[in-house]
N, CA, C and O atoms as a GROMACS GRO file, in nm:
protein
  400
    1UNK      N    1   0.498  14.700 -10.238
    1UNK     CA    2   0.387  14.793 -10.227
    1UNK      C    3   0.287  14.735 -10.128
    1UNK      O    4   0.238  14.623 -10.143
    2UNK      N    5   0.256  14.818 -10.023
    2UNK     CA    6   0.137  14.762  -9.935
    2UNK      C    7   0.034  14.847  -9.977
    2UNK      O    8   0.023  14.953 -10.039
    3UNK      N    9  -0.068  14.728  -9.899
    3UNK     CA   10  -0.182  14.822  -9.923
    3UNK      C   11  -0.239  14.848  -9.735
    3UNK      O   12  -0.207  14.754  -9.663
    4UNK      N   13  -0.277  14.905  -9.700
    4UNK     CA   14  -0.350  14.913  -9.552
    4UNK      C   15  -0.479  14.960  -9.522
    4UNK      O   16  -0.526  15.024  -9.616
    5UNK      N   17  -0.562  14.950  -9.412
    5UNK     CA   18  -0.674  14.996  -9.388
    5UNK      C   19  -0.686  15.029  -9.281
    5UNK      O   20  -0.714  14.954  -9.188
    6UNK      N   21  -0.662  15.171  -9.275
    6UNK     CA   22  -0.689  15.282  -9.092
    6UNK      C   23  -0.818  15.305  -9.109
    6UNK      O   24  -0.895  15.327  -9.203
    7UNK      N   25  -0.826  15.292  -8.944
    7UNK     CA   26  -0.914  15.364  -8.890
    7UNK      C   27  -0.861  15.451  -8.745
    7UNK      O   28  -0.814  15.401  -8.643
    8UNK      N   29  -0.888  15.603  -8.776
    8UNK     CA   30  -0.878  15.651  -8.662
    8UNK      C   31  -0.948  15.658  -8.556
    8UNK      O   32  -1.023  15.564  -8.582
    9UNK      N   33  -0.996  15.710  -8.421
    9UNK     CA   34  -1.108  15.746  -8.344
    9UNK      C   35  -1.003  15.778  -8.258
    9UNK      O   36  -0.901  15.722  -8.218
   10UNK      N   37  -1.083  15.934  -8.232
   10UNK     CA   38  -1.020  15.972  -8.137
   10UNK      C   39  -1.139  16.013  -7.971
   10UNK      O   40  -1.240  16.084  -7.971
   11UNK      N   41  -1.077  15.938  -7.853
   11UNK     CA   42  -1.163  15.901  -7.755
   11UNK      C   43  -1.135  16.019  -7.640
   11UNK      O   44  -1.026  16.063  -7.605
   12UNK      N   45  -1.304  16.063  -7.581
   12UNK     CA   46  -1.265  16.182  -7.440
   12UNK      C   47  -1.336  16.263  -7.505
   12UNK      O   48  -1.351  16.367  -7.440
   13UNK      N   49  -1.408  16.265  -7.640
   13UNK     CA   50  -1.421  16.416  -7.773
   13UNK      C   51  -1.578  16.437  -7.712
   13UNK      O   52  -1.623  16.521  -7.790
   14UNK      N   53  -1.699  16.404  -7.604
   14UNK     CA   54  -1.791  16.436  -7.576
   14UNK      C   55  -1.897  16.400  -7.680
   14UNK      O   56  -2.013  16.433  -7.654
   15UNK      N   57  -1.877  16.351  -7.768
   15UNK     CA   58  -1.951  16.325  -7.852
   15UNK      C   59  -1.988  16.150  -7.947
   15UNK      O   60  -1.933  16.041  -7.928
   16UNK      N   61  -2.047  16.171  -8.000
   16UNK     CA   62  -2.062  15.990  -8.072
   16UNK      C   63  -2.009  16.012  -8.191
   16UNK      O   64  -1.942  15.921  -8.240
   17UNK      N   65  -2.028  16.145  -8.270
   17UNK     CA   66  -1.989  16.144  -8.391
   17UNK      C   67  -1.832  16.151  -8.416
   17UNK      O   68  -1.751  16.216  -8.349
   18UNK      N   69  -1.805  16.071  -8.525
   18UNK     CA   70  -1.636  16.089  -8.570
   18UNK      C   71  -1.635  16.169  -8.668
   18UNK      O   72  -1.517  16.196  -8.691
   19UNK      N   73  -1.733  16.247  -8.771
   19UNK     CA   74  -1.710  16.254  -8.860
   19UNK      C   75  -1.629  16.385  -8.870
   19UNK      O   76  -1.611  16.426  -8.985
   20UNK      N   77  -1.578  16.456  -8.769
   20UNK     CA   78  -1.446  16.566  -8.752
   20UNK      C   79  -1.353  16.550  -8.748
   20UNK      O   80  -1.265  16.626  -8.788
   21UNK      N   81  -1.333  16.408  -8.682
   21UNK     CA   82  -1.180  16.354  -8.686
   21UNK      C   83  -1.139  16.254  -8.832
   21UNK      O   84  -1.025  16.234  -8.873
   22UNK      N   85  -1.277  16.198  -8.896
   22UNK     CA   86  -1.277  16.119  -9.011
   22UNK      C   87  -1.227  16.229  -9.113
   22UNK      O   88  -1.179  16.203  -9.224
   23UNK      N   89  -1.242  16.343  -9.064
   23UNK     CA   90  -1.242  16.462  -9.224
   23UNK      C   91  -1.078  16.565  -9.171
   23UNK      O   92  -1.024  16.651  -9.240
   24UNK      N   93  -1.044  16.527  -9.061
   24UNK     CA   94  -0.903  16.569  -9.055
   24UNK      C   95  -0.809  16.472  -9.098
   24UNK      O   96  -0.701  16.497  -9.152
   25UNK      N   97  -0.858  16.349  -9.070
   25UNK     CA   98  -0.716  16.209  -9.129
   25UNK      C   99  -0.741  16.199  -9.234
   25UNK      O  100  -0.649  16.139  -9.289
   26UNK      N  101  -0.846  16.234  -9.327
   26UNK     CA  102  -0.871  16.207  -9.456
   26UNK      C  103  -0.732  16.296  -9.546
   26UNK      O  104  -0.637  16.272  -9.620
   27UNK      N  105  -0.807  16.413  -9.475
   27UNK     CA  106  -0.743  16.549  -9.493
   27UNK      C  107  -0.519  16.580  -9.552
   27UNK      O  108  -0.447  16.645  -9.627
   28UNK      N  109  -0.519  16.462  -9.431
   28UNK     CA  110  -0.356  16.441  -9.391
   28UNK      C  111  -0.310  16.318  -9.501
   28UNK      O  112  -0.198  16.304  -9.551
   29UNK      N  113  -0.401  16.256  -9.518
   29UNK     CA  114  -0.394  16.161  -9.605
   29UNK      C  115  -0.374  16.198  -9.735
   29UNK      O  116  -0.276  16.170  -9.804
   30UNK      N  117  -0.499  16.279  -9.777
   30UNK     CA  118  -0.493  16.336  -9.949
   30UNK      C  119  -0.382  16.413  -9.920
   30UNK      O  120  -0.312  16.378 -10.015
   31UNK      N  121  -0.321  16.484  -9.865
   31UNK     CA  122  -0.209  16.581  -9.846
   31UNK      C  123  -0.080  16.484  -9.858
   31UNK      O  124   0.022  16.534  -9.905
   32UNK      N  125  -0.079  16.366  -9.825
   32UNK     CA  126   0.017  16.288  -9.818
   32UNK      C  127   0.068  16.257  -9.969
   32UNK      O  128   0.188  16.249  -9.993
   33UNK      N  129  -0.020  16.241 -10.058
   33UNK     CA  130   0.034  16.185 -10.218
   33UNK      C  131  -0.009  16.044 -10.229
   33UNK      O  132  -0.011  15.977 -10.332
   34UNK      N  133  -0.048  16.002 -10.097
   34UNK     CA  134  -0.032  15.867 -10.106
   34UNK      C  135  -0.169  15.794 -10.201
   34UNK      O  136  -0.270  15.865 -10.197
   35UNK      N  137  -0.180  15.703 -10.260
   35UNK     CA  138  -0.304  15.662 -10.303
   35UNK      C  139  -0.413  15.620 -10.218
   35UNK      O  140  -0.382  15.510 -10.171
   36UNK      N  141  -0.534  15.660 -10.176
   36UNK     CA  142  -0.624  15.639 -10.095
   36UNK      C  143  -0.805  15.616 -10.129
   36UNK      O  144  -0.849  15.681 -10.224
   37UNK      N  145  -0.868  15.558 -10.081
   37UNK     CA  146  -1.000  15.513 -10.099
   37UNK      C  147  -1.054  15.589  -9.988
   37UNK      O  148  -0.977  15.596  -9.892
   38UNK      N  149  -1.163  15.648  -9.974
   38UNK     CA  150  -1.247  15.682  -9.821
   38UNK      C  151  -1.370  15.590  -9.832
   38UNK      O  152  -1.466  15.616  -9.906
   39UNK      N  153  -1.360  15.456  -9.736
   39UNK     CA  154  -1.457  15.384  -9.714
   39UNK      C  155  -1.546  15.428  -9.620
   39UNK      O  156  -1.516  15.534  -9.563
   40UNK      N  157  -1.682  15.353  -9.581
   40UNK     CA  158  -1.777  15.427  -9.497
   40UNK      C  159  -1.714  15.370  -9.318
   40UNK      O  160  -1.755  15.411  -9.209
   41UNK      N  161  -1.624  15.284  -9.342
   41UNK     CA  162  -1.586  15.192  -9.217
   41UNK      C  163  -1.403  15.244  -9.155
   41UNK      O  164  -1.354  15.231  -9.043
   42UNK      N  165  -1.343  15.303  -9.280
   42UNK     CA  166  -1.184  15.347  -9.290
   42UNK      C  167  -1.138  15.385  -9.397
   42UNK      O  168  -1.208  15.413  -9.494
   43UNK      N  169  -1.004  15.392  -9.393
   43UNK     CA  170  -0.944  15.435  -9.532
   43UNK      C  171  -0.830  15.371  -9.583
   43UNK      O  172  -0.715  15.368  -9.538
   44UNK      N  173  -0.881  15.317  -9.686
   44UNK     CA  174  -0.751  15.224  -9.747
   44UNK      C  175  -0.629  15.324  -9.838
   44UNK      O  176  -0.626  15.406  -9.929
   45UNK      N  177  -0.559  15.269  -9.764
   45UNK     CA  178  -0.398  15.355  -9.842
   45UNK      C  179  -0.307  15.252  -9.892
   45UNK      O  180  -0.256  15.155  -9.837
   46UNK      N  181  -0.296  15.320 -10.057
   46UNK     CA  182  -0.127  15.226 -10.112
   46UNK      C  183  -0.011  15.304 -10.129
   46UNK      O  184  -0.017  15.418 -10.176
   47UNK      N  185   0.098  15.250 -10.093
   47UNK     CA  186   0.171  15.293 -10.084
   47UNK      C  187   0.290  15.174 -10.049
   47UNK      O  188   0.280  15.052 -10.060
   48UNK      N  189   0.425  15.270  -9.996
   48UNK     CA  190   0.515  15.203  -9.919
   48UNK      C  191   0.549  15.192  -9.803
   48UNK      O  192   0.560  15.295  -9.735
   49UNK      N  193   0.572  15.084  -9.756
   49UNK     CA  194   0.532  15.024  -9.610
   49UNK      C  195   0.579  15.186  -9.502
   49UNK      O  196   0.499  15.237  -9.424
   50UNK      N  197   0.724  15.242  -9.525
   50UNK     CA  198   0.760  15.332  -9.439
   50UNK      C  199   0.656  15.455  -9.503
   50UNK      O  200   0.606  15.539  -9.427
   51UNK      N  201   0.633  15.455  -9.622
   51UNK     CA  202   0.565  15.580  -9.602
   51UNK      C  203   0.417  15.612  -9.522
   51UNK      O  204   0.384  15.724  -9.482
   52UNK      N  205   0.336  15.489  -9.509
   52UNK     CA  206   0.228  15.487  -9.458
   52UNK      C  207   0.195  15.486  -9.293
   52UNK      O  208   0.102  15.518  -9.220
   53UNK      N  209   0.351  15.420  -9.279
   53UNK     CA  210   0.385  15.425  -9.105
   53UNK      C  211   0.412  15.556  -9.077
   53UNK      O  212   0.371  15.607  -8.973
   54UNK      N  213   0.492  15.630  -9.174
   54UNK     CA  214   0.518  15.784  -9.138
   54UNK      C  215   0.396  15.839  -9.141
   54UNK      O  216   0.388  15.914  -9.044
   55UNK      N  217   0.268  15.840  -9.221
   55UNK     CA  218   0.185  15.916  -9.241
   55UNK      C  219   0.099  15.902  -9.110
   55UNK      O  220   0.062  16.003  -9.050
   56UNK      N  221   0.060  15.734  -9.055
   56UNK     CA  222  -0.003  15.744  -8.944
   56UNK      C  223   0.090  15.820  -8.827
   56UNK      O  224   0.023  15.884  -8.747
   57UNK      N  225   0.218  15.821  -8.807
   57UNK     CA  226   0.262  15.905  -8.700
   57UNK      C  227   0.238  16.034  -8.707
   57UNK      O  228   0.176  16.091  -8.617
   58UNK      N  229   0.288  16.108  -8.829
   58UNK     CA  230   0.176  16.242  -8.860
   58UNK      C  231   0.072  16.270  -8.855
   58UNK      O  232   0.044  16.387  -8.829
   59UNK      N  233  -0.035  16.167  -8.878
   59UNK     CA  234  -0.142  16.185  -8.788
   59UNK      C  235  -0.190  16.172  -8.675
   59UNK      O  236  -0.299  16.216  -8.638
   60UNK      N  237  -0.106  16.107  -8.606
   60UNK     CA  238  -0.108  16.079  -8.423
   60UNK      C  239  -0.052  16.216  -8.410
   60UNK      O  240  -0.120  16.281  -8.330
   61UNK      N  241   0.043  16.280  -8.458
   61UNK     CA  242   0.131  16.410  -8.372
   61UNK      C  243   0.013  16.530  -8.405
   61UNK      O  244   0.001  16.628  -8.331
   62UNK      N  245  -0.070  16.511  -8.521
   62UNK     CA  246  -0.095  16.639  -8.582
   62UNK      C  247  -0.263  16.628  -8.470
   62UNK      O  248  -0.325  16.726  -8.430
   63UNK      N  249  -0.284  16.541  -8.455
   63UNK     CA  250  -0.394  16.501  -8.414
   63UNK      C  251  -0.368  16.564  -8.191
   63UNK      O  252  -0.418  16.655  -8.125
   64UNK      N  253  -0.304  16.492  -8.170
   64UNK     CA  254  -0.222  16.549  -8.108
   64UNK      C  255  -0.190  16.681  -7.986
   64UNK      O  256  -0.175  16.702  -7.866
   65UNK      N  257  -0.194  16.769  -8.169
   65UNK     CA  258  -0.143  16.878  -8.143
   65UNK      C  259  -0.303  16.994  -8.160
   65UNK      O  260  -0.320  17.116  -8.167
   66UNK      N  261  -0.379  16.890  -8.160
   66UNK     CA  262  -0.500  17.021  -8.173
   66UNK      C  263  -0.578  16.950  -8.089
   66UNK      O  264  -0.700  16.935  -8.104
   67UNK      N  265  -0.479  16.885  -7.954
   67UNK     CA  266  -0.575  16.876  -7.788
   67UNK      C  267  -0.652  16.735  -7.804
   67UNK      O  268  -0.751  16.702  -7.739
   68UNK      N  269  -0.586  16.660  -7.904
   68UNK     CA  270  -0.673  16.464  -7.852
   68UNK      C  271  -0.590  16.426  -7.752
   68UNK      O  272  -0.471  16.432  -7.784
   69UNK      N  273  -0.606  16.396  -7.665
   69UNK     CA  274  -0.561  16.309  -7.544
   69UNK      C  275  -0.529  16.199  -7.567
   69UNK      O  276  -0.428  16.140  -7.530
   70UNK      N  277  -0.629  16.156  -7.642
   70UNK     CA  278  -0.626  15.972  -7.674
   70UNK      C  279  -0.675  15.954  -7.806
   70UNK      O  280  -0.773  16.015  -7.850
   71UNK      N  281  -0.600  15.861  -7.878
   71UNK     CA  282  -0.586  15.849  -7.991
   71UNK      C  283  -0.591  15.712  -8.047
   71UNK      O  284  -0.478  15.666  -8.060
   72UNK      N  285  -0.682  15.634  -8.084
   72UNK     CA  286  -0.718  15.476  -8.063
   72UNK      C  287  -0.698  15.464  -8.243
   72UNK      O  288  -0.786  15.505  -8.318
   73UNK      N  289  -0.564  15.399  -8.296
   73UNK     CA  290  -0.586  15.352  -8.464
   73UNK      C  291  -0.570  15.190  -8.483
   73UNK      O  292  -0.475  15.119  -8.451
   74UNK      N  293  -0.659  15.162  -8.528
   74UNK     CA  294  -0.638  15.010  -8.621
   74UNK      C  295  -0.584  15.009  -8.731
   74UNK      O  296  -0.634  15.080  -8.818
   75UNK      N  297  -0.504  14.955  -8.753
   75UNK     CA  298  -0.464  14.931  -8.935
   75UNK      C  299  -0.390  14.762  -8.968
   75UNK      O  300  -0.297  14.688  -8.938
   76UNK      N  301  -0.497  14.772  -9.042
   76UNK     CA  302  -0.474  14.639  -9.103
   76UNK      C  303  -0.420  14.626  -9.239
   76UNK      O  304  -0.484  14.674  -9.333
   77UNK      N  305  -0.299  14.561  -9.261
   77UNK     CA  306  -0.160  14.568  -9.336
   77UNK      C  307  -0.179  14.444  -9.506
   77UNK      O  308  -0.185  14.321  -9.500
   78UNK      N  309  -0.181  14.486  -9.571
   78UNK     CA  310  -0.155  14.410  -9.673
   78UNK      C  311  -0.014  14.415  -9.749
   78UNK      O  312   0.006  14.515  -9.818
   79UNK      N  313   0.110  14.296  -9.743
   79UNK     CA  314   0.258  14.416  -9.750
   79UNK      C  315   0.292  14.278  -9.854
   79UNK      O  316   0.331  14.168  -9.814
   80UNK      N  317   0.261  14.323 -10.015
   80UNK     CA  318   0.277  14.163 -10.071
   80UNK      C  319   0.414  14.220 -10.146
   80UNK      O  320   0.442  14.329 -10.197
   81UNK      N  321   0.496  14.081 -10.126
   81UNK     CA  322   0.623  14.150 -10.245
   81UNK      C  323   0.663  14.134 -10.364
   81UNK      O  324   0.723  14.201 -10.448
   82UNK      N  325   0.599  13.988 -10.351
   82UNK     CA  326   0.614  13.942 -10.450
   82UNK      C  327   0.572  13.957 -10.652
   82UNK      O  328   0.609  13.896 -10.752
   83UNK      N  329   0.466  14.092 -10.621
   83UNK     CA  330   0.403  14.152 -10.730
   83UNK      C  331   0.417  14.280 -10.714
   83UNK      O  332   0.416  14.320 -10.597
   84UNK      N  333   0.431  14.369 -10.813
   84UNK     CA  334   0.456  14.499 -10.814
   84UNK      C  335   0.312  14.544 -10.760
   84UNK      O  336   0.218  14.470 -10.730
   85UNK      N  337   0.317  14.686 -10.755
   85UNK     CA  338   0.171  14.752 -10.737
   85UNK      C  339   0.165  14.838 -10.800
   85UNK      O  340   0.277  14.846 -10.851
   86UNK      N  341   0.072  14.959 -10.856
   86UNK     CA  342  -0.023  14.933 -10.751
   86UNK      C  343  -0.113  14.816 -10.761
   86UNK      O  344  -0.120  14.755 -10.868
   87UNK      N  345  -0.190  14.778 -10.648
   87UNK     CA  346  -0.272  14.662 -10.620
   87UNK      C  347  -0.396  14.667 -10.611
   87UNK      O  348  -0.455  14.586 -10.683
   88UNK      N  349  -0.485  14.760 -10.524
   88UNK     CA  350  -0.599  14.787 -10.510
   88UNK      C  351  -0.702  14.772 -10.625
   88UNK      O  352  -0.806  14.710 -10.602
   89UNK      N  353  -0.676  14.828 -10.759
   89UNK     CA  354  -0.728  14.839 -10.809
   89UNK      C  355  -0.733  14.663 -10.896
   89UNK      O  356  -0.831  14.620 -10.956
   90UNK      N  357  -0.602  14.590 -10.877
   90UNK     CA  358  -0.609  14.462 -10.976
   90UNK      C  359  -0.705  14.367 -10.860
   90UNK      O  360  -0.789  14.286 -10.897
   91UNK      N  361  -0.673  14.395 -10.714
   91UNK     CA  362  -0.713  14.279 -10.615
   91UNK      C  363  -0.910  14.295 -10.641
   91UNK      O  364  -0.973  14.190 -10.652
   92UNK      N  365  -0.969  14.402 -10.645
   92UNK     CA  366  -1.101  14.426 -10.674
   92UNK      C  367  -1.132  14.383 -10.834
   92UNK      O  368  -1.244  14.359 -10.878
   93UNK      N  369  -1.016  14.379 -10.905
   93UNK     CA  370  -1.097  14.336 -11.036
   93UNK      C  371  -1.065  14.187 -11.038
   93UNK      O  372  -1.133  14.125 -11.120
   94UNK      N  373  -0.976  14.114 -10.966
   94UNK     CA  374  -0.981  13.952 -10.992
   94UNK      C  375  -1.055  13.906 -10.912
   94UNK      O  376  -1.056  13.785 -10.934
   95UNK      N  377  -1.161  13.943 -10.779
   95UNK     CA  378  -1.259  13.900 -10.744
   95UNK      C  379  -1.363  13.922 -10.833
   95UNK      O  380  -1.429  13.819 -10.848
   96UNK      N  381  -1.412  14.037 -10.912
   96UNK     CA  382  -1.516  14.086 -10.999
   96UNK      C  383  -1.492  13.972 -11.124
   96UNK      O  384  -1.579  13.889 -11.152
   97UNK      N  385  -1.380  13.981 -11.183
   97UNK     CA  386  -1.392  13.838 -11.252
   97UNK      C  387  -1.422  13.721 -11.219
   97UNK      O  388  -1.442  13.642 -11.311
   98UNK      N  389  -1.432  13.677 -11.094
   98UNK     CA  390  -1.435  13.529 -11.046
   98UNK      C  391  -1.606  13.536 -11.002
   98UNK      O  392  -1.659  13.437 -10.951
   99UNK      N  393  -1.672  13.647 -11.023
   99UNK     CA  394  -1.787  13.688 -10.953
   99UNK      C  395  -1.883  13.630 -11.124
   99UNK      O  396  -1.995  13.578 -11.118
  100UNK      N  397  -1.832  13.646 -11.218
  100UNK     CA  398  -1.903  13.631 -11.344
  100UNK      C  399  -1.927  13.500 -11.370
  100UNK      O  400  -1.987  13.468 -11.473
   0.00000   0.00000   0.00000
């Protein structure tokens, strides 16, 4: 089970604000099934490694396809195997314990 953290931006859009393109990948995301967080910085998704790679290509094509030219994503990969998942929710509570 990985966990990951996208960020889309899509560049050429005339504007500073993302928050049109933040509310279409969100969009593709909740549509996906996949488990997801909407942070103020990206969006963390759990899941499985191919399904999350499929989902960002669906969002590059879908993105794409309604006239982005350029399409700039970061995602940063958490892919542990050794423990089942889901994870998100245990990795935030064994820091919160170590915080007491």
């Amino acid at each position: 089970m990985a966990i990951a953290e996208l960020t889309v931006v899509c560049l050429g859009t005339g504007s500073t604000s993302l928050s049109d393109v933040v509310a279409f990948v969100e969009r593709e995301i909740r549509a996906s099934g996949l488990e997801s967080r909407l942070n103020p910085m990206s969006t963390t998704i759990e899941g499985d490694l191919k399904d999350i790679f499929a989902l960002v290509e669906r969002i590059h094509e879908r993105l794409a396809g309604e006239g982005y030219g350029r399409i700039s994503t970061s995602i940063k990969i958490d892919d542990r195997r050794d423990r089942p998942g889901p994870r998100m929710d245990a990795k935030l509570k064994s820091v919160e314990e170590k915080l007491k």
